[in-house]
N, CA and C atoms as a LAMMPS dump frame, in Angstrom:
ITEM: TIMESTEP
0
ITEM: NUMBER OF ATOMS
351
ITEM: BOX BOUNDS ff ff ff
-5.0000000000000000e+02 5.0000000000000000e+02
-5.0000000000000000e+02 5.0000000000000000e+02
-5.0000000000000000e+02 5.0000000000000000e+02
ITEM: ATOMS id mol type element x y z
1 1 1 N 0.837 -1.177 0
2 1 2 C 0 0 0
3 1 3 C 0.882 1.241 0
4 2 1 N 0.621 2.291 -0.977
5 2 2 C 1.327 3.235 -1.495
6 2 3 C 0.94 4.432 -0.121
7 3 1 N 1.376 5.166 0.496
8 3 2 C 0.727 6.309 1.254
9 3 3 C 0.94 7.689 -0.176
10 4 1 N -0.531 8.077 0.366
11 4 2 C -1.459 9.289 -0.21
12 4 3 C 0.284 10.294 -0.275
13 5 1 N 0.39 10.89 0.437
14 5 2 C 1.016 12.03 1.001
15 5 3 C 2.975 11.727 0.674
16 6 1 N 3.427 11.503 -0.502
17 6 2 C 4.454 10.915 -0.067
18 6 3 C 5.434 12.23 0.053
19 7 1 N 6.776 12.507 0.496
20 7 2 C 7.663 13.729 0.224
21 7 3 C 7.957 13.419 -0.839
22 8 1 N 8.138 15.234 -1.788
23 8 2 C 8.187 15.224 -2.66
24 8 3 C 9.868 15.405 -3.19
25 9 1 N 10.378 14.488 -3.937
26 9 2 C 12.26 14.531 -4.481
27 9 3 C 12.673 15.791 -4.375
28 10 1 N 13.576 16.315 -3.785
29 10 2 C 14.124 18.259 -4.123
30 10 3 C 14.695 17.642 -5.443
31 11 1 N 14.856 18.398 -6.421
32 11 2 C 15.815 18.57 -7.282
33 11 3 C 16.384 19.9 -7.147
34 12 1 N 18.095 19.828 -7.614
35 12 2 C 18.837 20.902 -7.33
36 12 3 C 18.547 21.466 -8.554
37 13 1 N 18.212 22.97 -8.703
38 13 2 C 17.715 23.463 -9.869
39 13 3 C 18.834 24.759 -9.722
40 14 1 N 19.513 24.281 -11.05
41 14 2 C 20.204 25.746 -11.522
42 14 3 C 19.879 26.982 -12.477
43 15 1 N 18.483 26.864 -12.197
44 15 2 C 18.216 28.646 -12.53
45 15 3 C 18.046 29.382 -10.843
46 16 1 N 17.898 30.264 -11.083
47 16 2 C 18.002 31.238 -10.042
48 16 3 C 17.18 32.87 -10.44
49 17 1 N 16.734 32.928 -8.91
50 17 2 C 16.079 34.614 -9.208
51 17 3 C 16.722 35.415 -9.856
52 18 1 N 15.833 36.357 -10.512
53 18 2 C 16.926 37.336 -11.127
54 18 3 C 17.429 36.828 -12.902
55 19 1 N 17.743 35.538 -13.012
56 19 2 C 18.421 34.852 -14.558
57 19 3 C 16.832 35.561 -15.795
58 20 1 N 17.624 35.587 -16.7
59 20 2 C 16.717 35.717 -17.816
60 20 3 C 16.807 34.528 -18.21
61 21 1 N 15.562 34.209 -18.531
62 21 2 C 14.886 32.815 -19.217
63 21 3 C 14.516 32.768 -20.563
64 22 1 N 14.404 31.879 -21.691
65 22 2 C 13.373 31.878 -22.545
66 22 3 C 12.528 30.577 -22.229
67 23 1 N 11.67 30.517 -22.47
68 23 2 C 10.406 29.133 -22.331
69 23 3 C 11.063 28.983 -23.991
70 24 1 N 10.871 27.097 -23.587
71 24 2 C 11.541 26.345 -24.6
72 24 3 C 9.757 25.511 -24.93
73 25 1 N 9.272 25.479 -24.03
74 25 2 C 8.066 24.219 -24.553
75 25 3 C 6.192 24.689 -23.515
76 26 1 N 5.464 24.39 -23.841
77 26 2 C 4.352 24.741 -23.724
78 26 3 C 3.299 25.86 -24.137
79 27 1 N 2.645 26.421 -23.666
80 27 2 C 1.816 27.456 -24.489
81 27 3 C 2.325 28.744 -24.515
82 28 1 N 3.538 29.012 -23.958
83 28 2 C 4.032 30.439 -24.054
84 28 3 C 5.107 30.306 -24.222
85 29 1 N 5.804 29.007 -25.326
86 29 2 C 7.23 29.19 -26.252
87 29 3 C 7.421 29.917 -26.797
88 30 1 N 8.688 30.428 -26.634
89 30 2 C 9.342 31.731 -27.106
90 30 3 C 9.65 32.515 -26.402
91 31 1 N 8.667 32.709 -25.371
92 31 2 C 8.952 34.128 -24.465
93 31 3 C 10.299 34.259 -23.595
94 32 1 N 10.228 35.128 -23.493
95 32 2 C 11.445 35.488 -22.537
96 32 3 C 11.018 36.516 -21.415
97 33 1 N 11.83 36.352 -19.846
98 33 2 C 11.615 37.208 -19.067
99 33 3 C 12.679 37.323 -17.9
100 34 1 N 12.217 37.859 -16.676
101 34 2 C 13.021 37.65 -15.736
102 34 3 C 12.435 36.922 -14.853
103 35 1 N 13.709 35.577 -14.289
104 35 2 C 12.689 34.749 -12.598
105 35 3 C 12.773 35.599 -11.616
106 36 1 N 11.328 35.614 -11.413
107 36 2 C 11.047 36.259 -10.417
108 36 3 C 10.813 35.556 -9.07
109 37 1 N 10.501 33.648 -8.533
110 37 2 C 10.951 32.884 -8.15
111 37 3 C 11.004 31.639 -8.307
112 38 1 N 11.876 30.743 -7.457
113 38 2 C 12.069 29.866 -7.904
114 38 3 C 11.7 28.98 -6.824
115 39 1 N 10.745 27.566 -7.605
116 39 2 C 10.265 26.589 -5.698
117 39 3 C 10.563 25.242 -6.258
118 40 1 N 11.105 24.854 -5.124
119 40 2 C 12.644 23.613 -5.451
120 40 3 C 11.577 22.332 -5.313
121 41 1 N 10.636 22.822 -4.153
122 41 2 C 9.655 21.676 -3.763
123 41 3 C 8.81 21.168 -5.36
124 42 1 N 8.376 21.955 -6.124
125 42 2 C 7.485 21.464 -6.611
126 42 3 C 8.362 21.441 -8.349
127 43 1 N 9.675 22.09 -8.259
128 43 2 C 10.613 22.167 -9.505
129 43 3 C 10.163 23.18 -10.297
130 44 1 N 9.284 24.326 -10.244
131 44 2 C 8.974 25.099 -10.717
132 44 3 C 9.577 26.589 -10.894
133 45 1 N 9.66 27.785 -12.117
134 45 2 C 9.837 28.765 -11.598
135 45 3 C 8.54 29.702 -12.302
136 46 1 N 8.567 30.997 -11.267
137 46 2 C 7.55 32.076 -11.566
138 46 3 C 8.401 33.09 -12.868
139 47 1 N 7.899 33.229 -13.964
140 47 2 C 8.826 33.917 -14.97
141 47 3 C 7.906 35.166 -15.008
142 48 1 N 8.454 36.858 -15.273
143 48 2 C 7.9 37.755 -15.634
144 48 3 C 7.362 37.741 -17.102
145 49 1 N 5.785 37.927 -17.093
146 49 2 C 5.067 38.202 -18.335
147 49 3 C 4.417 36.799 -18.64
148 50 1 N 4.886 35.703 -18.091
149 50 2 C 4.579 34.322 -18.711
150 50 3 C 4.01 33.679 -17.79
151 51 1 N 2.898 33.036 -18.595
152 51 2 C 1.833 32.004 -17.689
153 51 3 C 1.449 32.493 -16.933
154 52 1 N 0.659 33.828 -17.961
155 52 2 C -0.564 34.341 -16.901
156 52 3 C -1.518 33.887 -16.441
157 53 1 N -2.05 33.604 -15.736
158 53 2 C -3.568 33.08 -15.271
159 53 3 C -4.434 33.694 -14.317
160 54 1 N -5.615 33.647 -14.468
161 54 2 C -6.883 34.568 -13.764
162 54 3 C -7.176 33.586 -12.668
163 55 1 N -7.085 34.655 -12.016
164 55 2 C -7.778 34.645 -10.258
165 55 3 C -8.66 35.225 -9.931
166 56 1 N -9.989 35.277 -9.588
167 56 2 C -11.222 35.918 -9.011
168 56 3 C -11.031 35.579 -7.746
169 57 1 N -10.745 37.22 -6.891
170 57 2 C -10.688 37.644 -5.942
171 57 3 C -11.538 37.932 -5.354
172 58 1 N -12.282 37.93 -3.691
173 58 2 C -13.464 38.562 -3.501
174 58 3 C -12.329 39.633 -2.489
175 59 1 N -13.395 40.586 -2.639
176 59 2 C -13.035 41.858 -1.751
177 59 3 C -12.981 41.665 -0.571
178 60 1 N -11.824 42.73 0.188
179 60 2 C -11.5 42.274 1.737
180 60 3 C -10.907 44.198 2.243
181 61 1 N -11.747 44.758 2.167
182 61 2 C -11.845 45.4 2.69
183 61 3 C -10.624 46.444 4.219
184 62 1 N -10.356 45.077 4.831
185 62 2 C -9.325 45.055 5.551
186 62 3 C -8.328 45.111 5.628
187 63 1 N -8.182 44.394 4.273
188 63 2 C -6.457 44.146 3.637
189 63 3 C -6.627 44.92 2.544
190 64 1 N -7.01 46.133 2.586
191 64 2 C -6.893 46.875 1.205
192 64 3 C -7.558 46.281 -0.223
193 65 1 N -8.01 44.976 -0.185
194 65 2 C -7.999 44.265 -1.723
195 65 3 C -9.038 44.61 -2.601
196 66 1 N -9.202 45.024 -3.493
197 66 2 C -10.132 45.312 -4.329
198 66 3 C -10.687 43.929 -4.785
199 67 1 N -11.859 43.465 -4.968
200 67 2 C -12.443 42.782 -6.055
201 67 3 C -12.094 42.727 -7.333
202 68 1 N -12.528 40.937 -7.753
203 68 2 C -12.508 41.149 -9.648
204 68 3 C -11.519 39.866 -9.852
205 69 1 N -10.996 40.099 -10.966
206 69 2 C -10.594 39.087 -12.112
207 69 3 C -9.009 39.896 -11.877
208 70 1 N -7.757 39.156 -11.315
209 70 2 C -7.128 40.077 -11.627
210 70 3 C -5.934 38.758 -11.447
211 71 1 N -5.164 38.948 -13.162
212 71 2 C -4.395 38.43 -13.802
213 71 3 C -2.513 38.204 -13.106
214 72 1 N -1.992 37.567 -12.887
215 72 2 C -0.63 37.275 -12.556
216 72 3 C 0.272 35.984 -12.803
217 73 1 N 0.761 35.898 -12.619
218 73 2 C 1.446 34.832 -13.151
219 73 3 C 1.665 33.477 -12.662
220 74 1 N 1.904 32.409 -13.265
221 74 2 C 1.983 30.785 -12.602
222 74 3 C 3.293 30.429 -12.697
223 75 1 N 3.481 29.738 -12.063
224 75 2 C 4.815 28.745 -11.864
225 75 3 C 4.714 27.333 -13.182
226 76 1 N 5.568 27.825 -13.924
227 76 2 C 5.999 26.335 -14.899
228 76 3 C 6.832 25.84 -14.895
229 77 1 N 7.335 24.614 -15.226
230 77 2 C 7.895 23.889 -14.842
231 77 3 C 9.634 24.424 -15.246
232 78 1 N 10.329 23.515 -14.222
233 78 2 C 12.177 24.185 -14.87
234 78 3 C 12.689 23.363 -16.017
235 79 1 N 11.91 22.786 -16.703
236 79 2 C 12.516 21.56 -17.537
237 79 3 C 11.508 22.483 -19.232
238 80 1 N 10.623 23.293 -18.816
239 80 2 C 10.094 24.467 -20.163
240 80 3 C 11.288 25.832 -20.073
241 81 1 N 12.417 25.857 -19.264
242 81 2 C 13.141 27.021 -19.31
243 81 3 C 14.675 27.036 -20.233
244 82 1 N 15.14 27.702 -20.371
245 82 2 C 16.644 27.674 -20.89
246 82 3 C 17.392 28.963 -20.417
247 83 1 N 18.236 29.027 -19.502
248 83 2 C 18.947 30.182 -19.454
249 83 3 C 19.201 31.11 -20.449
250 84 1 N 18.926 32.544 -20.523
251 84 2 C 20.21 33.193 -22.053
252 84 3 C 20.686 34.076 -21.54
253 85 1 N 22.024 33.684 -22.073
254 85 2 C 23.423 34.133 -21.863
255 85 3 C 23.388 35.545 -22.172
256 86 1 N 23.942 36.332 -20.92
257 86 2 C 23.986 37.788 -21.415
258 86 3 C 25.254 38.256 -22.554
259 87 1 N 26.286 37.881 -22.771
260 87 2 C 27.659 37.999 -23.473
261 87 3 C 27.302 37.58 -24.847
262 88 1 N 26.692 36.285 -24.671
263 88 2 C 26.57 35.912 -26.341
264 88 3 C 24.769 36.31 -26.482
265 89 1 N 24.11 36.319 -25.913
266 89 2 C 22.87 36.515 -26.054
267 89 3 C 22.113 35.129 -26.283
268 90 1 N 22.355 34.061 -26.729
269 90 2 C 21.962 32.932 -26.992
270 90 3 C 20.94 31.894 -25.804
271 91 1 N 20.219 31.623 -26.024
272 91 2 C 19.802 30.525 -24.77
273 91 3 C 20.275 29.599 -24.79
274 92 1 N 20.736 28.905 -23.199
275 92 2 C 21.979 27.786 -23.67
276 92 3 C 21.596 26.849 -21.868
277 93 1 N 22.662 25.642 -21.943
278 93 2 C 22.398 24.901 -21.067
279 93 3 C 23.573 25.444 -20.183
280 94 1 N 23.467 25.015 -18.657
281 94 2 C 24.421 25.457 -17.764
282 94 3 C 25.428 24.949 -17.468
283 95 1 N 26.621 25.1 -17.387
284 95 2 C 27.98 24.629 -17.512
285 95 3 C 28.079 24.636 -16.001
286 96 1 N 29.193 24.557 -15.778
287 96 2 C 30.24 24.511 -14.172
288 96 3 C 31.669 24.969 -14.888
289 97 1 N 32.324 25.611 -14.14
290 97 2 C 33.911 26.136 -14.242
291 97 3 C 34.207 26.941 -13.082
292 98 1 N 35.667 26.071 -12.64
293 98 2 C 36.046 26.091 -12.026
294 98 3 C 37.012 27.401 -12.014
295 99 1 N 36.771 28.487 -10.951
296 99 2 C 37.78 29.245 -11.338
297 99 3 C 39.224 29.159 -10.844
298 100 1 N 40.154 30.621 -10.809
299 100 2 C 41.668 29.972 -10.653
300 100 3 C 41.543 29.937 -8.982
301 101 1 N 40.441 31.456 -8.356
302 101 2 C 40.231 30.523 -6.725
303 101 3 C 39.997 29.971 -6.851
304 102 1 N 39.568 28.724 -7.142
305 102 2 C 38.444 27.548 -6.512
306 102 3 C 36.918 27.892 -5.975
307 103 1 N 36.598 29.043 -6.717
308 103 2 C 35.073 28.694 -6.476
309 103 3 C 34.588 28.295 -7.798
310 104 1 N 33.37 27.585 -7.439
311 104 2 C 32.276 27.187 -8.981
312 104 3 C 31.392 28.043 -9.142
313 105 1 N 31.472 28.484 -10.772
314 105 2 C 30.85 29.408 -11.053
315 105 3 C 29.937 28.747 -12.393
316 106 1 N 28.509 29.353 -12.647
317 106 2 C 27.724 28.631 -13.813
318 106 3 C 28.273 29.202 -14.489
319 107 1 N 28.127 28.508 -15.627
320 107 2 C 29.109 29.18 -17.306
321 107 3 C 27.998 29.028 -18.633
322 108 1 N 27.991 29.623 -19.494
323 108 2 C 27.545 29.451 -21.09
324 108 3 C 27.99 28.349 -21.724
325 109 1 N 27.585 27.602 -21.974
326 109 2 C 27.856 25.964 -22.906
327 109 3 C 28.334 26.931 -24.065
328 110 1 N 28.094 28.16 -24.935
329 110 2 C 28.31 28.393 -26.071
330 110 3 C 29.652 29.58 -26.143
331 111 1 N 30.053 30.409 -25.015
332 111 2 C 30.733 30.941 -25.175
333 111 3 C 31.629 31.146 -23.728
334 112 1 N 31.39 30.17 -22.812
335 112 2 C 32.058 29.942 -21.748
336 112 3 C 32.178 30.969 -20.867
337 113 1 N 30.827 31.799 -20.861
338 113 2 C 30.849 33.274 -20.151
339 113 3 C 30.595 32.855 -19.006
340 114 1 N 30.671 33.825 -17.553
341 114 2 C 30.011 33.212 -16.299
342 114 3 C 28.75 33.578 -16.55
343 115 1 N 27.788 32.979 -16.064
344 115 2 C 26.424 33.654 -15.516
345 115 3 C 26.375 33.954 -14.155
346 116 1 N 26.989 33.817 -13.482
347 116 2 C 27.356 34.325 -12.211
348 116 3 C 27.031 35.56 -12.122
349 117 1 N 27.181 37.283 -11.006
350 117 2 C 27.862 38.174 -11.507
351 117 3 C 28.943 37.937 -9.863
């Protein structure tokens, strides 16, 4: 017998807040934006402009909230994303390089830039 509730795998996900993205696959391929966050639990990130979806809000008075239909964004998955490289501009997969300290820094598969800053 399987239990309902099981924990869910972390995967270590190397995008990060802040990276520019393009969406590689689903209904808003092509786009590009900035992560705005990233949730390890469920492997997802929140991208600016992409995978909008409607929420009907009721009014709360208390907390300032207005009523209505009011549009923001969803979490898709990290496996629809591709980093792009600010140096070459390209969207590309994430490297590792080692620098001459010894820290690891992410790199450009296409032009071996850091994405670090």
């Amino acid at each position: 017998m399987t239990l309902r509730h099981e924990r869910a795998e972390r995967h270590t996900i190397q995008i990060r807040k802040g990276d520019n993205v393009k969406v590689i696959g689903g209904k808003d391929a092509g786009k590009s934006g900035r992560v705005l966050s990233v949730n390890a639990a469920k492997n997802t990130v929140v991208v600016e402009h992409v995978g909008i979806i409607k929420r009907h809000t009721r009014p709360n008075p208390s907390k300032n909230i207005k009523g209505g239909i009011i549009e923001k964004e969803a979490g898709i998955n990290v496996s629809n994303v591709m980093v792009v490289c600010g140096s070459c501009g390209k969207h590309t997969r994430i490297g590792h390089t080692i620098l001459p300290d010894s820290t690891k820094v992410r790199s450009c598969r296409h032009c071996n830039a850091t994405l670090d800053k």
